[in-house]
Residue, then its C-alpha position, 0 to 999 in steps of 0.5 A: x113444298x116448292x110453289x111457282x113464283x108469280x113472275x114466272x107464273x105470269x111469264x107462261x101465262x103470257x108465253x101461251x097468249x103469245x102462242x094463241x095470237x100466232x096459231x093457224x089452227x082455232x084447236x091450238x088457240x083453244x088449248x093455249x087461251x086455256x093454258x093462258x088462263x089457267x097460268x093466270x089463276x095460279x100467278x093470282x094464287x102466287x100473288x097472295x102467297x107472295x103477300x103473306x095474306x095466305x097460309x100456305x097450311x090449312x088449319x088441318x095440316x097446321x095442327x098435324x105439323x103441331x102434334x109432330x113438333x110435339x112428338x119430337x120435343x117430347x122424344x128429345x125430353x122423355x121425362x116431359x110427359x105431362x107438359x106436352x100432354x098439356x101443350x097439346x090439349x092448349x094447343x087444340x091439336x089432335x092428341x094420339x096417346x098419353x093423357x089430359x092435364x086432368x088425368x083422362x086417358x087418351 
């Protein structure tokens, strides 16, 4: 997924201030004071993206990209079974098929 750096972020943000300023008409002020603001919350959201202190995948989303990863390595090593069985029930993600480390179906 591509995501908007803050810079530019902050460049429209301040473009759409600058359009504000220069409207005649208070509707156009309206909707860029708007744009403005919501350019603003998105180089705020860029910021923390850009600081690493946000994953870009909620926990959801992690997991499945997870089981994926393990559905791939397992069709690279067939004979693999039961360990990918158990790295996905180490891993809390969702299993689809096959069984536990304890011999439970799934």
């Amino acid at each position: 997924m591509m995501f908007n750096s803050a810079m530019m972020c902050r460049q429209q943000e301040a473009r759409h201030r600058q359009i504000a300023v220069n409207a005649s008409l208070q509707n156009v002020r309206k909707v860029a004071l708007a744009a403005a603001a919501a350019w603003g919350r998105q180089a705020e959201d860029a910021e923390e993206r850009e600081a690493g202190s946000r994953c870009s995948l909620s926990e959801a989303d992690a997991a499945i990209a997870l089981e994926f990863q393990l559905e791939d390595d397992l069709d690279e090593d067939p004979g693999n079974e039961a360990m990918g069985n158990h790295a996905r029930a180490a891993s809390g993600a969702v299993l689809v098929r096959g069984t536990l480390p304890d011999g439970v179906p799934v």
